[in-house]
BAFI-3210 file (N, C-alpha, C; in Angstrom, 3 decimals, decimal comma, padded with zeros to 6 digits):
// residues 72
n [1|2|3|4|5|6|7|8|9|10|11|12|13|14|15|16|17|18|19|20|21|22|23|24|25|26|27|28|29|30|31|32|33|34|35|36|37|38|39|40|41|42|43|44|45|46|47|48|49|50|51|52|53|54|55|56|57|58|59|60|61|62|63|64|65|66|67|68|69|70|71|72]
n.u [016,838|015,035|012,252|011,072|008,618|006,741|005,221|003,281|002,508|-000,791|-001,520|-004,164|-005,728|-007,350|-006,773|-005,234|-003,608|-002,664|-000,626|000,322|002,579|004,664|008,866|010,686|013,695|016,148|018,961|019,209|019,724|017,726|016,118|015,630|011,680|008,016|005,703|002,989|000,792|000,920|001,153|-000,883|-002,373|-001,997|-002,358|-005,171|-005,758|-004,890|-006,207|-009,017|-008,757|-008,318|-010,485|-012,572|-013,537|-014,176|-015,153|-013,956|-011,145|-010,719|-011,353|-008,515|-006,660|-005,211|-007,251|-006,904|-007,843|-006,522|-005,391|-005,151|-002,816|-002,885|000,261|001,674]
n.v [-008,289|-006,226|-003,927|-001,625|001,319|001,725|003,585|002,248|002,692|002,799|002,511|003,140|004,076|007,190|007,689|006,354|004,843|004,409|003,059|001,769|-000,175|-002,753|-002,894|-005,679|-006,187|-008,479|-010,161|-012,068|-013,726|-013,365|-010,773|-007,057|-007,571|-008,202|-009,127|-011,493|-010,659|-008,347|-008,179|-010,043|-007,606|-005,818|-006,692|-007,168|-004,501|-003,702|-005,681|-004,964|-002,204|-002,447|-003,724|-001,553|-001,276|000,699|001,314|-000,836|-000,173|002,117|001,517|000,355|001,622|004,817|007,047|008,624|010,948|011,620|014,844|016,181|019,028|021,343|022,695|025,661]
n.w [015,086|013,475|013,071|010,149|009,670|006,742|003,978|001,414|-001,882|-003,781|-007,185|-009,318|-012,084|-011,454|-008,997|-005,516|-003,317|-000,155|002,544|005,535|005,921|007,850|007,457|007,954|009,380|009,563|009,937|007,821|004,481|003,078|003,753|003,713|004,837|004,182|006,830|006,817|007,764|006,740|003,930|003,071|003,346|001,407|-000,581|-000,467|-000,463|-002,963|-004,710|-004,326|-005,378|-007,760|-008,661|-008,107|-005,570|-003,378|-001,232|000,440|-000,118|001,160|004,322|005,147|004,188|003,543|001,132|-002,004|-004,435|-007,580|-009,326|-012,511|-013,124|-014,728|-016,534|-017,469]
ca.u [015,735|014,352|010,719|010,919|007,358|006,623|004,280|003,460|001,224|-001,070|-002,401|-005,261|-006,042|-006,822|-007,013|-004,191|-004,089|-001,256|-000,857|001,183|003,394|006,266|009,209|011,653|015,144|017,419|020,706|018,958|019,932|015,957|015,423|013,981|010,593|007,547|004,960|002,210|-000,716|001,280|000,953|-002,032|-002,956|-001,045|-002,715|-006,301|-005,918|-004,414|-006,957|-010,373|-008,321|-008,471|-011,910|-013,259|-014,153|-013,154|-015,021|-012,669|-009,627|-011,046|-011,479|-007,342|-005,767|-006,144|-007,550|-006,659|-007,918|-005,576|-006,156|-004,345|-002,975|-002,222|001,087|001,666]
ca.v [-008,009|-004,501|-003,304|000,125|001,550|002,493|003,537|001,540|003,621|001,583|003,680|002,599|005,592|008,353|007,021|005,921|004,409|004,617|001,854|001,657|-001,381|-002,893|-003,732|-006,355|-006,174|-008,828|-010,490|-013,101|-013,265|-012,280|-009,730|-006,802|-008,814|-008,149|-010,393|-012,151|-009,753|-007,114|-008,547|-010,077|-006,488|-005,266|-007,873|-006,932|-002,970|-003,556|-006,437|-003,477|-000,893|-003,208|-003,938|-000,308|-001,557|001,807|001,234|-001,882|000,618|003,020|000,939|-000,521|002,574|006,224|006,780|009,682|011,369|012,504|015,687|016,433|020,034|021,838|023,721|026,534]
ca.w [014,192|014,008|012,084|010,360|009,273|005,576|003,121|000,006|-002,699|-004,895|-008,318|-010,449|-012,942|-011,199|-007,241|-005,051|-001,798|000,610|003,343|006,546|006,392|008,887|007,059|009,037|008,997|009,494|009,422|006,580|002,937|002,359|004,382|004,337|003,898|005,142|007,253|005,899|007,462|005,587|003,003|002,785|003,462|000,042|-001,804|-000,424|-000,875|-004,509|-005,683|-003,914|-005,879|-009,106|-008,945|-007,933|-004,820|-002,826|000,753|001,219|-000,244|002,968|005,598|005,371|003,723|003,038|-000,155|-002,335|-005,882|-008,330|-010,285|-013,306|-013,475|-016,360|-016,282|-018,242]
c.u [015,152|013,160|011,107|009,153|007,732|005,865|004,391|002,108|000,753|-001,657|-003,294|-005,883|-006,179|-007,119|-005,570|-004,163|-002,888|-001,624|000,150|001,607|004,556|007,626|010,352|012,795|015,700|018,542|020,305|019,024|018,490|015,722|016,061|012,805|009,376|006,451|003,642|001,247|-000,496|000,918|000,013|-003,283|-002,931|-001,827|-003,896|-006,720|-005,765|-005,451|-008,384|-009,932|-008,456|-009,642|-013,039|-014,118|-013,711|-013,898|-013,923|-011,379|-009,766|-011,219|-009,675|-006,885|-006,193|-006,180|-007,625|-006,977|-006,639|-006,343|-004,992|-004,230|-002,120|-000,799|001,419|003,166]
c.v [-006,644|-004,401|-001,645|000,752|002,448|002,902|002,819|002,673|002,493|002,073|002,920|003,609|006,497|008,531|006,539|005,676|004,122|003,974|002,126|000,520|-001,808|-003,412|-004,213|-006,524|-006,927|-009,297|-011,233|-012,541|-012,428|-011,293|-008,179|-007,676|-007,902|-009,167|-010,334|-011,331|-008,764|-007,102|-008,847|-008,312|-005,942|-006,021|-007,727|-005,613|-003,467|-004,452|-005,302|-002,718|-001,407|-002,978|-002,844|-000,876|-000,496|001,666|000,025|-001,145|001,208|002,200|000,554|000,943|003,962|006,369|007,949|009,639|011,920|013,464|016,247|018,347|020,362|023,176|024,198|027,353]
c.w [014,562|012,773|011,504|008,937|007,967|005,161|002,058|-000,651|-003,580|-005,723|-008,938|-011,177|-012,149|-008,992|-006,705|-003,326|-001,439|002,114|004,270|006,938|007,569|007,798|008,024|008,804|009,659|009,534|007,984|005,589|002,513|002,525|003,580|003,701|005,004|005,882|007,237|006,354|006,373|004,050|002,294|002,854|002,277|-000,655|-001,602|-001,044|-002,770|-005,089|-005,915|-004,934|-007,470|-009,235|-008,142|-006,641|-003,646|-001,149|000,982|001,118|001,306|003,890|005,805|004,675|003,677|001,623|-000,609|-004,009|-006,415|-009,476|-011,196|-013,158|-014,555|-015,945|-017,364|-018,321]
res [x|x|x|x|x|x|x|x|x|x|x|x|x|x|x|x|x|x|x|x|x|x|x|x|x|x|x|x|x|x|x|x|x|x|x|x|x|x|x|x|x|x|x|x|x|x|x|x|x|x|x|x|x|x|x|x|x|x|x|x|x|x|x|x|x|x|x|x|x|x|x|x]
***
């Protein structure tokens, strides 16, 4: 079994929050998978990020604006 560290991004109009997961690798038909804090982590950031709740996005992720630019 080996861990290898990712990012997951999570968008909601013009915000995005980027998380530091483990994912676990291995011999099982399932795998990669990851484990249940992870998860429950993914599923906390993304519900905060739903419901404009952005100190809970910041406290568990980094939290980033998006700015549209105009190309010419």
């Amino acid at each position: 079994m080996s861990e290898k560290t990712i990012k997951k991004l999570f968008r909601k109009d013009n915000f995005v929050a980027e998380i530091e997961v483990s994912l676990i690798v291995t011999d099982h038909e399932w795998a990669p998978y990851y484990s249940i804090e992870d998860v429950r982590k993914m599923e906390t950031v993304e519900k905060a990020l739903e419901e404009g709740d952005l100190k809970t996005v910041a406290k568990l992720a980094h939290l980033y604006t998006l700015t549209p630019v105009a190309a010419e």
